[in-house]
TIZAVO-635557 format. One record per residue (C-alpha): residue in three letters; x, y, z. Coordinates in nm, 3 decimals. Layout:
BEGIN
<site res="ALA" x="X" y="Y" z="Z"/>
...
! end
This chain:
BEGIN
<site res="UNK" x="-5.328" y="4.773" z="3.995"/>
<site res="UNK" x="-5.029" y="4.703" z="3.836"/>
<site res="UNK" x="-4.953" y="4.732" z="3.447"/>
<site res="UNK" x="-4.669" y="4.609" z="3.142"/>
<site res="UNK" x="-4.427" y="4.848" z="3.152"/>
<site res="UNK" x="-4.504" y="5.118" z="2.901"/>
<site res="UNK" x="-4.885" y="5.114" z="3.020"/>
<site res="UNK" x="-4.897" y="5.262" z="3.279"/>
<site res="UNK" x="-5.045" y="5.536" z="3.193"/>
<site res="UNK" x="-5.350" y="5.373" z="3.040"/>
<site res="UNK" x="-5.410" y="5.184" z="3.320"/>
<site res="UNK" x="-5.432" y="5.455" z="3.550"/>
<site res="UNK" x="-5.632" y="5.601" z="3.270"/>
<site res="UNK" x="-5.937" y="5.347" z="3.379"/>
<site res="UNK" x="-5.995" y="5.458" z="3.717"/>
<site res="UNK" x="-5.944" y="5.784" z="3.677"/>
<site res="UNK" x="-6.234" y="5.814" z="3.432"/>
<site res="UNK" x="-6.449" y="5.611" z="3.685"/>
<site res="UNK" x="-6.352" y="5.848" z="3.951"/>
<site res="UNK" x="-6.449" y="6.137" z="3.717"/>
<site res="UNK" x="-6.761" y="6.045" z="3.613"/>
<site res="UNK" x="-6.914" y="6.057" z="4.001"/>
<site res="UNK" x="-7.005" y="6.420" z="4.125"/>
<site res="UNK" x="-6.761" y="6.691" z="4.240"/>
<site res="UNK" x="-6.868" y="6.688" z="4.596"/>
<site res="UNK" x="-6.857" y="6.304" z="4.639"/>
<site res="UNK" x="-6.498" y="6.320" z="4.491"/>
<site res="UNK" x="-6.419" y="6.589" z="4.713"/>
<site res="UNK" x="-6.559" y="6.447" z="5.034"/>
<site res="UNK" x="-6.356" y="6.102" z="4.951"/>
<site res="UNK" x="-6.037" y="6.212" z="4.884"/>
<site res="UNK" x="-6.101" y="6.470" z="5.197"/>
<site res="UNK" x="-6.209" y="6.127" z="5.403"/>
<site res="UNK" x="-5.896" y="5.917" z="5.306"/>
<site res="UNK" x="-5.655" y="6.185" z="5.358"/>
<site res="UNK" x="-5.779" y="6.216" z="5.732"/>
<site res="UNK" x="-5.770" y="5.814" z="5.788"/>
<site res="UNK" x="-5.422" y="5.850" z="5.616"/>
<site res="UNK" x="-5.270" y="6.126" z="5.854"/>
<site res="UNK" x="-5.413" y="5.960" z="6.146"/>
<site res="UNK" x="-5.310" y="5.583" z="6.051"/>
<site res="UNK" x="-4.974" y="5.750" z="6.008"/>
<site res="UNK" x="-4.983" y="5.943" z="6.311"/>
<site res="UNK" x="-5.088" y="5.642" z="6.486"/>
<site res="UNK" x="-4.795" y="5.417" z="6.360"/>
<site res="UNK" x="-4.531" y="5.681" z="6.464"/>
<site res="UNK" x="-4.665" y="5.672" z="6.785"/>
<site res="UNK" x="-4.626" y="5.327" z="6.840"/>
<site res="UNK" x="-4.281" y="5.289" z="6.683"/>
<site res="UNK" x="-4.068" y="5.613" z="6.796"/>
<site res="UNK" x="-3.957" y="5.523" z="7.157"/>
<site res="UNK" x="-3.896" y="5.165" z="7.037"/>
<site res="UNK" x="-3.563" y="4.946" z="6.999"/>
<site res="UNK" x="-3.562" y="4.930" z="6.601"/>
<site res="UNK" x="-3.658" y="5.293" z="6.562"/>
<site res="UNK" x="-3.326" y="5.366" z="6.762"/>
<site res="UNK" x="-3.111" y="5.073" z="6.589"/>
<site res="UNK" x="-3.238" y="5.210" z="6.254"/>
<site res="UNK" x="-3.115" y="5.561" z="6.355"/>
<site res="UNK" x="-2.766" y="5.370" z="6.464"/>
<site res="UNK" x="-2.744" y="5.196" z="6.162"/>
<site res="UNK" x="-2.783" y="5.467" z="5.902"/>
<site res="UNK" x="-2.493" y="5.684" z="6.096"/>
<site res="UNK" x="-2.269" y="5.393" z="6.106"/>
<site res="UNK" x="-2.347" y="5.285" z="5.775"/>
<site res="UNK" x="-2.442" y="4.940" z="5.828"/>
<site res="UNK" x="-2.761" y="4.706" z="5.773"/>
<site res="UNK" x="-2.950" y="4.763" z="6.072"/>
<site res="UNK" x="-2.993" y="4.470" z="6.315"/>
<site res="UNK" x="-3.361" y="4.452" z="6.403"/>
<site res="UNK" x="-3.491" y="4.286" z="6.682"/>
<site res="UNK" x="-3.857" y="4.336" z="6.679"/>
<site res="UNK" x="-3.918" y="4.548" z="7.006"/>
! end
């Protein structure tokens, strides 16, 4: 969700009390459930890129001080 500058706070505000008005345990077991899919999507995306060109390039890049060049592999 996005919000006007100076709002966001209120517009968190909205969820939040949704989110608060559903039992402890369900709230608990959710936030439990999305932190495990988020570990392992991220764990799984590391995987996938660390060996590659761009990770490498990206590593070049920053110690050279350049924009890296990315190729996609």
């Amino acid at each position: 969700m996005l919000a006007e500058p100076g709002r966001a706070l209120e517009a968190a505000l909205v969820p939040a009390e949704r989110i608060c008005r559903n039992a402890p345990s369900a709230v608990r077991a959710c936030l439990a459930a999305a932190d495990a899919a988020g570990w392992q999507a991220t764990a799984g995306a590391l995987d996938a890129i660390r060996d590659s060109a761009d990770a490498a390039e990206g590593v070049r890049a920053f110690l050279e001080m350049r924009p890296p060049a990315w190729t996609g592999r």
